[in-house]
N, CA, C and O atoms as a GROMACS GRO file, in nm:
protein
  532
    1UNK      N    1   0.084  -0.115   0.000
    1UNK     CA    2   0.000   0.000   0.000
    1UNK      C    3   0.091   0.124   0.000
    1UNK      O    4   0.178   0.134   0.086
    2UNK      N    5   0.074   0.220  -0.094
    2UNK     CA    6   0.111   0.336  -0.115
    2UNK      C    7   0.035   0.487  -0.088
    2UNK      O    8  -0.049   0.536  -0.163
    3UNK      N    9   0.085   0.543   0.034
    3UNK     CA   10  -0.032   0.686   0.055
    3UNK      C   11   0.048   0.812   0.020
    3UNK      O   12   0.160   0.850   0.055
    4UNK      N   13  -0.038   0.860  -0.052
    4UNK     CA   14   0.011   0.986  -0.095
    4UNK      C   15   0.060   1.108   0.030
    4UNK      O   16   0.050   1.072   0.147
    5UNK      N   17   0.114   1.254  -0.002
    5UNK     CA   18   0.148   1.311   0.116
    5UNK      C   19   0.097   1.380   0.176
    5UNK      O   20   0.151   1.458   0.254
    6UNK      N   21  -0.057   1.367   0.151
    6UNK     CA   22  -0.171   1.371   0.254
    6UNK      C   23  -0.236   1.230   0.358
    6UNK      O   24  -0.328   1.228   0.440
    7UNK      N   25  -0.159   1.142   0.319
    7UNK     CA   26  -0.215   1.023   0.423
    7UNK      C   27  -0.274   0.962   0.337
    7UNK      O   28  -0.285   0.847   0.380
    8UNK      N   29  -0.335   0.973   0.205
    8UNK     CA   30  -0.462   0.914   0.142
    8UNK      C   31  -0.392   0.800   0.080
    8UNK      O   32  -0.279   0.799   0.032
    9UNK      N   33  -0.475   0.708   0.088
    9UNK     CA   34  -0.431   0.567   0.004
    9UNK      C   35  -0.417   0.618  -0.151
    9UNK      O   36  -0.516   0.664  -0.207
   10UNK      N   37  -0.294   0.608  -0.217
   10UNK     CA   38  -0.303   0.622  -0.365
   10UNK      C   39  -0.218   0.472  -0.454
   10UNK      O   40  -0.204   0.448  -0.573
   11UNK      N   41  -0.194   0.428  -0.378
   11UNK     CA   42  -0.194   0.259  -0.493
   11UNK      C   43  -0.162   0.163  -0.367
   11UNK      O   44  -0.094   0.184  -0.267
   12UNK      N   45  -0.252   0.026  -0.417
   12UNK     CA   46  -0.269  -0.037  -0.322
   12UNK      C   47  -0.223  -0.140  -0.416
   12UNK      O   48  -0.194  -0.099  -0.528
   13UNK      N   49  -0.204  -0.310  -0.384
   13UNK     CA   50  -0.124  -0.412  -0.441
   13UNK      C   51  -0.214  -0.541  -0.379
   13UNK      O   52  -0.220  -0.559  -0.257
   14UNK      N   53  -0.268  -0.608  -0.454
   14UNK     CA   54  -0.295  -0.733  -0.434
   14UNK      C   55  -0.260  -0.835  -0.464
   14UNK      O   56  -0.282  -0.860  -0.582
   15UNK      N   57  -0.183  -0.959  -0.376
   15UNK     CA   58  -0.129  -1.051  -0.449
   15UNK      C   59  -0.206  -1.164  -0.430
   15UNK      O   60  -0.296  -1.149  -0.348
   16UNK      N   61  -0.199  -1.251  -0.472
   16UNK     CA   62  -0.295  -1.388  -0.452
   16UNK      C   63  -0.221  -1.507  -0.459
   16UNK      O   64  -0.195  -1.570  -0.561
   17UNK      N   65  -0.186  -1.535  -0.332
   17UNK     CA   66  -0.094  -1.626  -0.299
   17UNK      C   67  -0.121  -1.768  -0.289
   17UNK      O   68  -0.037  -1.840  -0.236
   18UNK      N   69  -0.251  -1.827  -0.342
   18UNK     CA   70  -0.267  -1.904  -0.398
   18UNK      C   71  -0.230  -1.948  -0.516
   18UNK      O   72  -0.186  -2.060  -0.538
   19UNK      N   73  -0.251  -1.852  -0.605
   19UNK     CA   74  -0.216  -1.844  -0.717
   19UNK      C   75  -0.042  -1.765  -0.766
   19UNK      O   76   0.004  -1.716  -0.869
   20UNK      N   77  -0.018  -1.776  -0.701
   20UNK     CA   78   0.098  -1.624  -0.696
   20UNK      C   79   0.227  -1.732  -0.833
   20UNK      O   80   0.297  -1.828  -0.801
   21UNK      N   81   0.220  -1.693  -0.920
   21UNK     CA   82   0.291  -1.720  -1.077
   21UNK      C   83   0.258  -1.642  -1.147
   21UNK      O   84   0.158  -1.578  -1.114
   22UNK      N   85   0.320  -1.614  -1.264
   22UNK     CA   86   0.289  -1.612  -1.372
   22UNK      C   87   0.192  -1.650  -1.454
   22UNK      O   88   0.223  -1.764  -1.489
   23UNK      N   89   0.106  -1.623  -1.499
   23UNK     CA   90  -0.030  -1.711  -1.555
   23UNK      C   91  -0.069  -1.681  -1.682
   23UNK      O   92  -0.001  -1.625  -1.767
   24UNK      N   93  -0.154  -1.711  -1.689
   24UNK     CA   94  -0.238  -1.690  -1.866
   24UNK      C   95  -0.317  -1.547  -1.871
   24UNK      O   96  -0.410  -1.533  -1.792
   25UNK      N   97  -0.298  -1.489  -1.920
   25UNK     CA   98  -0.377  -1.326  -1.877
   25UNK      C   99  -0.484  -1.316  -1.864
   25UNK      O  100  -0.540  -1.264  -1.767
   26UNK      N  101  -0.573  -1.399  -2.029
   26UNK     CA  102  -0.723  -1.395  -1.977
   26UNK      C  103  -0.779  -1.464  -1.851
   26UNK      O  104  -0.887  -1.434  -1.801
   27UNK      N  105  -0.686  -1.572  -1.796
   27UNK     CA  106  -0.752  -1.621  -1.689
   27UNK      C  107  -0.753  -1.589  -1.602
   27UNK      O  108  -0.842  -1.621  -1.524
   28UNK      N  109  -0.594  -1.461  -1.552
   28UNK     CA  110  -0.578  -1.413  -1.463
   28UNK      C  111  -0.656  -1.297  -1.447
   28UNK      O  112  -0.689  -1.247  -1.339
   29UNK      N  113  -0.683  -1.257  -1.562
   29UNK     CA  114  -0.797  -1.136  -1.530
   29UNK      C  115  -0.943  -1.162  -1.555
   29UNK      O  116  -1.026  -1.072  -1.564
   30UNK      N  117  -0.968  -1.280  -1.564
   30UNK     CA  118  -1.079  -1.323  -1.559
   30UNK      C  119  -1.072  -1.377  -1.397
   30UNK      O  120  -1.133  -1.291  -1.334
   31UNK      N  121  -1.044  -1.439  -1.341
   31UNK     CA  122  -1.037  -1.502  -1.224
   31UNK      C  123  -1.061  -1.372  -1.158
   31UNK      O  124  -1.140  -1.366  -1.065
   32UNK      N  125  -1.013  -1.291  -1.190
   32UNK     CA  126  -0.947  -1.156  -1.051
   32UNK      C  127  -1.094  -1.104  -1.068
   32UNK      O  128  -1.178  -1.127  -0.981
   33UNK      N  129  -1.126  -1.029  -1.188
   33UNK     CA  130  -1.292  -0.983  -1.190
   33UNK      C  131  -1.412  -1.037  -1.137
   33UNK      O  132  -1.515  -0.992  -1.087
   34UNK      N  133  -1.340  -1.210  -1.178
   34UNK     CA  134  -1.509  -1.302  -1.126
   34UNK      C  135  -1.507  -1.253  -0.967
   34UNK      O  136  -1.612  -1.211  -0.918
   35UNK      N  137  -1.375  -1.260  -0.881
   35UNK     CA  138  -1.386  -1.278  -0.763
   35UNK      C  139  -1.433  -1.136  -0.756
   35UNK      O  140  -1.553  -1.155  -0.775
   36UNK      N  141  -1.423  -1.030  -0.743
   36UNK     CA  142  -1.429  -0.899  -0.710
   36UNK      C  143  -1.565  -0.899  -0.739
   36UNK      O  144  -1.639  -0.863  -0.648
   37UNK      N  145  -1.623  -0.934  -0.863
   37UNK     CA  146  -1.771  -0.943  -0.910
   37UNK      C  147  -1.867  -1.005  -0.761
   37UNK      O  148  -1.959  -0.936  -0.717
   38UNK      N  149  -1.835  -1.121  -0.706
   38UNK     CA  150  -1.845  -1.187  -0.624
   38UNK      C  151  -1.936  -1.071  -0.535
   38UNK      O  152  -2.052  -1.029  -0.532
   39UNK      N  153  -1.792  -1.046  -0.459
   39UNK     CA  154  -1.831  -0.919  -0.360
   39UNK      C  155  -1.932  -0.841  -0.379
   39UNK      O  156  -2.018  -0.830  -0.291
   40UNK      N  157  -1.942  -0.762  -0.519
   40UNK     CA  158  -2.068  -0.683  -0.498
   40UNK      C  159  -2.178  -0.798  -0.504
   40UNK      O  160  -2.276  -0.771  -0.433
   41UNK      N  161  -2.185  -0.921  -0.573
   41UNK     CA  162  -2.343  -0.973  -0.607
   41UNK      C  163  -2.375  -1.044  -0.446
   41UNK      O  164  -2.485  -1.069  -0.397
   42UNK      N  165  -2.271  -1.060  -0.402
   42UNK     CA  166  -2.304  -1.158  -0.216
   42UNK      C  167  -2.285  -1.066  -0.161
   42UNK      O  168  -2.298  -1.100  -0.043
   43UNK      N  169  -2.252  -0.931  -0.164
   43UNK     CA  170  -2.263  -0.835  -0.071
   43UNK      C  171  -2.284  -0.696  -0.074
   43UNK      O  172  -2.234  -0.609  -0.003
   44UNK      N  173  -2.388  -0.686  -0.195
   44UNK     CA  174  -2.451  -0.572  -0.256
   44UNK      C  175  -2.469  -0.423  -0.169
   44UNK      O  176  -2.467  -0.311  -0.218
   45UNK      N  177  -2.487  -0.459  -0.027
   45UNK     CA  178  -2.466  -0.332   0.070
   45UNK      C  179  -2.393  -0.255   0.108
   45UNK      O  180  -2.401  -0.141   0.154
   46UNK      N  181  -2.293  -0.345   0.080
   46UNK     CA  182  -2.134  -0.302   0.121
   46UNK      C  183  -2.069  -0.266   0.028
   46UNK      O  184  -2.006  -0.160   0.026
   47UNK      N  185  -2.078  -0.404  -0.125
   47UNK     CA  186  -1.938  -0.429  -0.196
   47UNK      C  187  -2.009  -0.330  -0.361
   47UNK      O  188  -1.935  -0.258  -0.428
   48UNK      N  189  -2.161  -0.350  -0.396
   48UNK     CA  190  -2.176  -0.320  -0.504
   48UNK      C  191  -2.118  -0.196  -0.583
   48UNK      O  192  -2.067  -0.201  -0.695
   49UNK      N  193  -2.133  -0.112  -0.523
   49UNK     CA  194  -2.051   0.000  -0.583
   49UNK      C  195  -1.934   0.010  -0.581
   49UNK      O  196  -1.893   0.095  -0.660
   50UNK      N  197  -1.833  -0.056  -0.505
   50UNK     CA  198  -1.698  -0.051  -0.475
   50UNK      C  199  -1.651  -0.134  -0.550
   50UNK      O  200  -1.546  -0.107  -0.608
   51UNK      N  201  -1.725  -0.279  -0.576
   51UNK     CA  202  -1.662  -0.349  -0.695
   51UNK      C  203  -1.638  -0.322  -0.810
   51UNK      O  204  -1.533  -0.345  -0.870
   52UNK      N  205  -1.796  -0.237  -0.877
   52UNK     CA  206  -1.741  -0.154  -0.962
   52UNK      C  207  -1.639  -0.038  -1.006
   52UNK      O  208  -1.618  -0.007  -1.123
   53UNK      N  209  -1.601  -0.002  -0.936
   53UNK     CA  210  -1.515   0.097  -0.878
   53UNK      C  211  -1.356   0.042  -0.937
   53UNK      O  212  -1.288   0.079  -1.033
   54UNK      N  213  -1.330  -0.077  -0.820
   54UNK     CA  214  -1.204  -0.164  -0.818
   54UNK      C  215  -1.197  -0.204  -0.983
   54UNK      O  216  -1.106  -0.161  -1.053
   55UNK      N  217  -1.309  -0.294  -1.038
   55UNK     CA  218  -1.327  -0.332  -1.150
   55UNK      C  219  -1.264  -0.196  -1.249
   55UNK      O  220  -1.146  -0.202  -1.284
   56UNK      N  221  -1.331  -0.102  -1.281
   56UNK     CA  222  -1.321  -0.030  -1.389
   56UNK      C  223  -1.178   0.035  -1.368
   56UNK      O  224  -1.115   0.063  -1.470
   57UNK      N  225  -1.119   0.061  -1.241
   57UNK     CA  226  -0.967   0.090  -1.214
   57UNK      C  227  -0.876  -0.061  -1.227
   57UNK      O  228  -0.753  -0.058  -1.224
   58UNK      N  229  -0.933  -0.158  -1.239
   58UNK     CA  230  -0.834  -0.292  -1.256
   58UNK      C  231  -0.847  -0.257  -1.450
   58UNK      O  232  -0.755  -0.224  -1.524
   59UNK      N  233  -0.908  -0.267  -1.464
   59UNK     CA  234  -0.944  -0.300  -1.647
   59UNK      C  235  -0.877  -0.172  -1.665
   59UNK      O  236  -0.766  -0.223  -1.679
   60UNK      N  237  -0.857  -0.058  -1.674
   60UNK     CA  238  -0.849   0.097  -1.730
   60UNK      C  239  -0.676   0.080  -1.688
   60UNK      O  240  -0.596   0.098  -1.780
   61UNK      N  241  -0.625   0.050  -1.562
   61UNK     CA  242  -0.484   0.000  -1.538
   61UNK      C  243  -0.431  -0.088  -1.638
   61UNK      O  244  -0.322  -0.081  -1.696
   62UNK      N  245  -0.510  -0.159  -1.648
   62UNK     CA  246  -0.410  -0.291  -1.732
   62UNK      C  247  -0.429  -0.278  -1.879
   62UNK      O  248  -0.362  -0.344  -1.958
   63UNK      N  249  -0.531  -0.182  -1.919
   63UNK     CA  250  -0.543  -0.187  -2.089
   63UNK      C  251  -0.464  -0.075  -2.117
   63UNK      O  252  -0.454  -0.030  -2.231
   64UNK      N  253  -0.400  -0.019  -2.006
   64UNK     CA  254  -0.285   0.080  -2.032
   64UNK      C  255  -0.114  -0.013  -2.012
   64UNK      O  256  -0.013   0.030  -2.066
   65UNK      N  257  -0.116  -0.103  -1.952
   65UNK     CA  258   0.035  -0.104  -1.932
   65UNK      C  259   0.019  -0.309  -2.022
   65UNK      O  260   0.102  -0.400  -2.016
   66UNK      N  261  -0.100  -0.307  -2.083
   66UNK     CA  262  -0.045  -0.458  -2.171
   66UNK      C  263  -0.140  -0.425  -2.263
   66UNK      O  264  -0.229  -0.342  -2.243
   67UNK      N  265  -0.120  -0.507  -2.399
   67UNK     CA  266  -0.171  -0.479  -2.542
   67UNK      C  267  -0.243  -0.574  -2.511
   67UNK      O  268  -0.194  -0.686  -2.506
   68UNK      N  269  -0.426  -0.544  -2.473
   68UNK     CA  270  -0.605  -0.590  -2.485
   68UNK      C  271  -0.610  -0.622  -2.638
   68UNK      O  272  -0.628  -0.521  -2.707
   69UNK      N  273  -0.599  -0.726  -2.699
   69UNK     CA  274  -0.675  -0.815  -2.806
   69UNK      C  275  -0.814  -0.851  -2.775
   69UNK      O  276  -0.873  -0.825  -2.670
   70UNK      N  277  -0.860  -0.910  -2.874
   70UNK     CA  278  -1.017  -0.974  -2.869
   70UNK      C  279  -1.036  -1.078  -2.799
   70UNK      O  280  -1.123  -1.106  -2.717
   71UNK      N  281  -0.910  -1.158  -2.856
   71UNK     CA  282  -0.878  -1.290  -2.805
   71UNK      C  283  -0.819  -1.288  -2.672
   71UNK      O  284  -0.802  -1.405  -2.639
   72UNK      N  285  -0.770  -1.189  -2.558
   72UNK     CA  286  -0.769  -1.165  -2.456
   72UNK      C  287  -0.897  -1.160  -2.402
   72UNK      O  288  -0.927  -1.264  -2.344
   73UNK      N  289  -0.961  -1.095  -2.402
   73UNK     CA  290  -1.111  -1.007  -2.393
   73UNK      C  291  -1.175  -1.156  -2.398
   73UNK      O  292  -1.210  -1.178  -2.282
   74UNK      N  293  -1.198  -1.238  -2.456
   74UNK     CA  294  -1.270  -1.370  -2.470
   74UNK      C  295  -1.241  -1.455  -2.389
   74UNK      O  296  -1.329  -1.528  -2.343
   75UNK      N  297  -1.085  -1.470  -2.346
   75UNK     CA  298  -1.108  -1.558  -2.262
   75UNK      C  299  -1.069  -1.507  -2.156
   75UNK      O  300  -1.021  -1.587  -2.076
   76UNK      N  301  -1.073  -1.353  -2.111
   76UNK     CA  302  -1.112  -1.322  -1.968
   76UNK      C  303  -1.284  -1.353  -1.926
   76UNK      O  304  -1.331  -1.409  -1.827
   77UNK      N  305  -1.348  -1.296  -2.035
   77UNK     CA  306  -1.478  -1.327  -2.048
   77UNK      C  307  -1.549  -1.470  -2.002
   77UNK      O  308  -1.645  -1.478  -1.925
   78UNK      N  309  -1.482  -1.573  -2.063
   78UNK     CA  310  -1.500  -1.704  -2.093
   78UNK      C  311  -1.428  -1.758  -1.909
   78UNK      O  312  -1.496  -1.834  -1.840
   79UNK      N  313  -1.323  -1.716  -1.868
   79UNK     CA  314  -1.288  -1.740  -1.746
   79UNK      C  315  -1.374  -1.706  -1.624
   79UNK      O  316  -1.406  -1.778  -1.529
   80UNK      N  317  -1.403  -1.579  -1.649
   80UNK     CA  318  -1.508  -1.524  -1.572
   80UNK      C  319  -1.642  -1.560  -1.566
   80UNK      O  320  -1.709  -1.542  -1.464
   81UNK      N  321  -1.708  -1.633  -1.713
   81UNK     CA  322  -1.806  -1.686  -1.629
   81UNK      C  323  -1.826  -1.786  -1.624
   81UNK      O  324  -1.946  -1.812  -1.608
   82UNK      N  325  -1.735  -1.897  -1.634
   82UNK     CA  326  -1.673  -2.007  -1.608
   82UNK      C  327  -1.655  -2.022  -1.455
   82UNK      O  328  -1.698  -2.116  -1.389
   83UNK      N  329  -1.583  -1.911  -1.407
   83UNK     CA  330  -1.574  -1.854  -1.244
   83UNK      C  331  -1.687  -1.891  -1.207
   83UNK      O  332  -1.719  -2.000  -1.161
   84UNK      N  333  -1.765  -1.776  -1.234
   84UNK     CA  334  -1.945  -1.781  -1.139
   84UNK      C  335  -1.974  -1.881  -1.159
   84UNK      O  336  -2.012  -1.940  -1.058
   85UNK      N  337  -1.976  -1.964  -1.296
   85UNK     CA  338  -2.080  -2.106  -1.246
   85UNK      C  339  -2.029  -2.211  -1.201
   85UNK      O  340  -2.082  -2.322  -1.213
   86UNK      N  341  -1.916  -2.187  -1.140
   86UNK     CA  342  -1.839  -2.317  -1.084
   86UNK      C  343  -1.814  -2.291  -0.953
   86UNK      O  344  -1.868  -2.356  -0.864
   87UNK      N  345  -1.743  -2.209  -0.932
   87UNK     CA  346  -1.708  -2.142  -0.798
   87UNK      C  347  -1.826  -2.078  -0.695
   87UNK      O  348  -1.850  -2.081  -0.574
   88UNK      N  349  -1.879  -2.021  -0.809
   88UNK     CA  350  -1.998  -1.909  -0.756
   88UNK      C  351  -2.082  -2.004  -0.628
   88UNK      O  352  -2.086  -1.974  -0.508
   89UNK      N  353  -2.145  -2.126  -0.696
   89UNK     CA  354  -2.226  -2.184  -0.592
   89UNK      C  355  -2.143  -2.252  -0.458
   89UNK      O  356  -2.214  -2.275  -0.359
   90UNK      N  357  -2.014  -2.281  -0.450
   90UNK     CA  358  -1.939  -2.308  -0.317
   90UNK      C  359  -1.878  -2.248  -0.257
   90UNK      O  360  -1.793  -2.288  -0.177
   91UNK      N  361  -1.925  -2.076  -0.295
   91UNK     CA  362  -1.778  -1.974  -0.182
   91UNK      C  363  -1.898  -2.001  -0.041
   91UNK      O  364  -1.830  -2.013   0.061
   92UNK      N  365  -2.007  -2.011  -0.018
   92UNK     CA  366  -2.109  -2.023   0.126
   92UNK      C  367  -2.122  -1.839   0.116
   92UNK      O  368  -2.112  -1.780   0.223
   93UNK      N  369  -2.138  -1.772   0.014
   93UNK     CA  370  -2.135  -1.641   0.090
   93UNK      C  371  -2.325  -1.608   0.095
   93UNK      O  372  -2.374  -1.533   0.180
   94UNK      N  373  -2.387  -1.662   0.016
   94UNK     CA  374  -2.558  -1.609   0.024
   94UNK      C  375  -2.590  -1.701   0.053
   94UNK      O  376  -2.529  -1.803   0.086
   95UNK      N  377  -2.764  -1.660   0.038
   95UNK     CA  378  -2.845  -1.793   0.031
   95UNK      C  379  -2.857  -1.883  -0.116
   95UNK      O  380  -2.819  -1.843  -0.226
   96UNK      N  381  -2.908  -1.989  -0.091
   96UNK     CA  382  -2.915  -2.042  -0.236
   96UNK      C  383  -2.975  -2.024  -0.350
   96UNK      O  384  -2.956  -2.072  -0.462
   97UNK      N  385  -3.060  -1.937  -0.303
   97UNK     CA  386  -3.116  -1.834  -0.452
   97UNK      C  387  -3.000  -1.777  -0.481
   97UNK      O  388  -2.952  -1.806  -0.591
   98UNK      N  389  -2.943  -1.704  -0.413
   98UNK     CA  390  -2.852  -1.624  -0.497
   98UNK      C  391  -2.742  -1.666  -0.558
   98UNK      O  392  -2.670  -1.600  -0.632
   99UNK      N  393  -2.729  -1.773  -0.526
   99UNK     CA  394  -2.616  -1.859  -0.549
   99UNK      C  395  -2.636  -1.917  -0.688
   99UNK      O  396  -2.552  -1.905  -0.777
  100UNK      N  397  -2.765  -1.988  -0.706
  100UNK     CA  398  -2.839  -2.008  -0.783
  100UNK      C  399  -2.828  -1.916  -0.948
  100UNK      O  400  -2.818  -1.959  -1.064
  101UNK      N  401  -2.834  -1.784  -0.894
  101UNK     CA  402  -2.851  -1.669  -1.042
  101UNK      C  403  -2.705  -1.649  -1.039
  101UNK      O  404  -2.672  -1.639  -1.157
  102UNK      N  405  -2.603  -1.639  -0.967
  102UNK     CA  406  -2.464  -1.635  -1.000
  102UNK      C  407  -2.441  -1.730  -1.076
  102UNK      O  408  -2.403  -1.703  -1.190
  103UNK      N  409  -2.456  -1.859  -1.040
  103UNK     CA  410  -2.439  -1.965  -1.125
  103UNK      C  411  -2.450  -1.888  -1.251
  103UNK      O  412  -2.364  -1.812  -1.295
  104UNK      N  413  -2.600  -1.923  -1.319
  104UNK     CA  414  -2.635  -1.904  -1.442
  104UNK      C  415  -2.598  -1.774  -1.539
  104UNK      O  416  -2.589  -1.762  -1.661
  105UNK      N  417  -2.578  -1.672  -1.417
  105UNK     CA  418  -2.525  -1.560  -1.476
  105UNK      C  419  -2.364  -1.611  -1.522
  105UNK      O  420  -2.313  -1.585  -1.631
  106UNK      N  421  -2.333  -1.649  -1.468
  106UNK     CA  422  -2.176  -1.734  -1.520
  106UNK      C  423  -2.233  -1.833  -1.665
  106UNK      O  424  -2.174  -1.800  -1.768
  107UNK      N  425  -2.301  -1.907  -1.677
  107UNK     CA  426  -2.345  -1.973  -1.813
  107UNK      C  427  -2.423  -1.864  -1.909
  107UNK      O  428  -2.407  -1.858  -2.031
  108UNK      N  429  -2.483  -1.806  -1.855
  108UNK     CA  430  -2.500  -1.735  -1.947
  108UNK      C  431  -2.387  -1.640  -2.021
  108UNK      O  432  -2.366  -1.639  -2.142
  109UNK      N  433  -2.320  -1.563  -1.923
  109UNK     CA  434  -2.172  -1.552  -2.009
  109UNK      C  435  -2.054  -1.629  -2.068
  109UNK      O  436  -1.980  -1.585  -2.157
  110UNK      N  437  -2.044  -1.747  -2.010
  110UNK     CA  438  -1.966  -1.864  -2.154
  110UNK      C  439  -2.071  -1.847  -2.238
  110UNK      O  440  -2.033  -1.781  -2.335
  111UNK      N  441  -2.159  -1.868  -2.244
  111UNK     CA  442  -2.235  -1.894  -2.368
  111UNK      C  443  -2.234  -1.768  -2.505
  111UNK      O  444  -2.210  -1.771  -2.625
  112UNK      N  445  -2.270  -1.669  -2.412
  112UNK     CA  446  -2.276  -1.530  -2.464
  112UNK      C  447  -2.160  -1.481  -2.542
  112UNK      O  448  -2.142  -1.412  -2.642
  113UNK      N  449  -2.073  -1.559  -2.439
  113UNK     CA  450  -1.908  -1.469  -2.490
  113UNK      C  451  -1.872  -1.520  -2.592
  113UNK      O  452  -1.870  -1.466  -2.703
  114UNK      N  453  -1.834  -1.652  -2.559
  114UNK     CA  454  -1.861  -1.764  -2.728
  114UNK      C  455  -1.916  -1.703  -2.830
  114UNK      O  456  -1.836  -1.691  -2.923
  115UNK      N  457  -1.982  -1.674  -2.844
  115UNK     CA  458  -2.052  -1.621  -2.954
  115UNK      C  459  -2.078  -1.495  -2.969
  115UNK      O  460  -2.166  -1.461  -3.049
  116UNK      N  461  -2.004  -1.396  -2.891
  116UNK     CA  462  -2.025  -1.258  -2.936
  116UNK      C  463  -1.916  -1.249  -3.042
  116UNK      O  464  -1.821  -1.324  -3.060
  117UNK      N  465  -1.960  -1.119  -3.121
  117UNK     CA  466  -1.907  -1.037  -3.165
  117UNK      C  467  -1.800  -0.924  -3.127
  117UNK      O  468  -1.792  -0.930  -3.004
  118UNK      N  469  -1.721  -0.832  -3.171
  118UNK     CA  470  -1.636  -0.719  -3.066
  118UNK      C  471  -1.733  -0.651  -3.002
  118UNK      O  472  -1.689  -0.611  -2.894
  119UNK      N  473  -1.897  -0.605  -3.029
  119UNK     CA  474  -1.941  -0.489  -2.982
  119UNK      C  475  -2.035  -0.563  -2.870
  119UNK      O  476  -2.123  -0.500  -2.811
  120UNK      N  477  -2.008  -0.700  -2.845
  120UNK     CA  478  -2.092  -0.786  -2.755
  120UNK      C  479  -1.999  -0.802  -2.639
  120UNK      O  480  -2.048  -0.809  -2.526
  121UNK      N  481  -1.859  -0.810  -2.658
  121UNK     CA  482  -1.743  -0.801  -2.584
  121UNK      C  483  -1.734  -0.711  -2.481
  121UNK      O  484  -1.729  -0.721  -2.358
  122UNK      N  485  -1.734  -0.567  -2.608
  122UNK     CA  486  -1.733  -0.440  -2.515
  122UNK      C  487  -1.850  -0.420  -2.393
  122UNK      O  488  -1.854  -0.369  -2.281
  123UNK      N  489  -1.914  -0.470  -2.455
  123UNK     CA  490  -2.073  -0.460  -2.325
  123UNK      C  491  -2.075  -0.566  -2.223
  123UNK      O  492  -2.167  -0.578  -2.142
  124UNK      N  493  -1.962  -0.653  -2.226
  124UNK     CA  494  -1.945  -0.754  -2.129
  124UNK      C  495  -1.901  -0.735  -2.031
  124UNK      O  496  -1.833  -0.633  -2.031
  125UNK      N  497  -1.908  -0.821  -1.879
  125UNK     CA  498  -1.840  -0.728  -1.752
  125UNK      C  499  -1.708  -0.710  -1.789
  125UNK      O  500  -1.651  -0.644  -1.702
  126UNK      N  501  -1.647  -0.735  -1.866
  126UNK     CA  502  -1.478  -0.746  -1.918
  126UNK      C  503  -1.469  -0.620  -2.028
  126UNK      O  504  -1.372  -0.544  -2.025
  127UNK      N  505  -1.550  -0.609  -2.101
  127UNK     CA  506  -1.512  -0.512  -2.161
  127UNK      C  507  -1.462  -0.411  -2.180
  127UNK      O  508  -1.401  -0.390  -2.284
  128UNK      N  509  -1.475  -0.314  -2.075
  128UNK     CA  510  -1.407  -0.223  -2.002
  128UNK      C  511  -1.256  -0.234  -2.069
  128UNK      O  512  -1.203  -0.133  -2.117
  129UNK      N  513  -1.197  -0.350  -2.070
  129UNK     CA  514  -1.084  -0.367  -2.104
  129UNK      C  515  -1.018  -0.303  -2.264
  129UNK      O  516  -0.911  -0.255  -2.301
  130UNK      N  517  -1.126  -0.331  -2.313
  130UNK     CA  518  -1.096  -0.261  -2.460
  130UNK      C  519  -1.196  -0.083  -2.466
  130UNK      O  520  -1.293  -0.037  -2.526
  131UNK      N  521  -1.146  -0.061  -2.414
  131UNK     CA  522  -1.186   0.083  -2.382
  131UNK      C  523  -1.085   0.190  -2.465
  131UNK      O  524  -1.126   0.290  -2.524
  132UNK      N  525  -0.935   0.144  -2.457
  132UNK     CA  526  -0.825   0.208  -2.447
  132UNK      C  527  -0.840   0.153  -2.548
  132UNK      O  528  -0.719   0.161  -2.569
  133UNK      N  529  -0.880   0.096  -2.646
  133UNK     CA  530  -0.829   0.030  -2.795
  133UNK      C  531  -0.928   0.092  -2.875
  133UNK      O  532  -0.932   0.073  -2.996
   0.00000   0.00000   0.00000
C-alpha cells in the first residue's frame, strides 16, 4: 500500500498467494474480476458500488500497461463466467437463490461470450478492457 502526502491511500497491491505465478492473462484477469464481481453480487450493501469501482480501475490499469486483443477479452470473459458457475455456488457467501442466479449468470456468459461479436465483448463485464483500444 502506497499513501500519498496527505495520508490518502493512492496505490494499493494485491497478491494472490494461492495463485501467486505467472499465468495466462485472460484467466488471470478473468479469475481476478469473477472474484471482485463476487463481492458486490453476495454483498450488494457493502461491496456493489466498490466493486465496480475496483473493476473499472483494474481493467483501465491494465489496458494501459499490456496490449487488450479480442482474443484476450474472450477468454477473460469465458474465465469469468466459467468462475461464477463453478465457484460461484461453493464460496457459502448467500443464500441459495442467490447462489443459484450467479451460477447461471456465469453460463449465461460462456455462452454469450462464445458467440459474441467485438461490440458484444465491449458490453461484457470485461469489456471495459478494450476501452483504451
Amino acid at each position: 500500500m502506497i499513501l500519498d502526502e496527505q495520508g490518502e491511500l493512492k496505490t494499493i497491491f494485491v497478491v494472490d498467494w494461492e495463485m501467486s505465478r505467472i499465468g495466462i492473462p485472460g484467466m488471470d484477469v478473468g479469475q481476478f474480476a469473477a472474484e471482485i464481481h463476487f463481492c458486490g453480487r453476495f454483498h450488494p450493501d457493502v461491496a456493489k458500488e466498490k466493486s465496480k469501482l475496483v473493476l473499472d480501475a483494474f481493467f483501465k490499469a491494465y489496458a494501459s500497461k499490456f496490449t487488450v486483443t479480442e482474443d484476450l477479452v474472450r477468454r477473460a470473459l469465458t474465465h469469468f463466467g466459467t468462475h461464477l458457475a463453478v465457484i460461484g455456488p461453493t464460496v457459502g457467501w448467500g443464500e441459495k437463490g442467490i447462489s443459484r442466479e450467479v451460477a447461471l449468470e456465469g453460463v449465461n456468459i460462456v455462452v454469450d461470450g462464445y458467440k459474441a461479436k467485438l461490440d458484444g465483448l465491449r458490453k461484457s463485464p470485461v469489456g471495459a478492457l478494450l476501452g483504451a483500444n
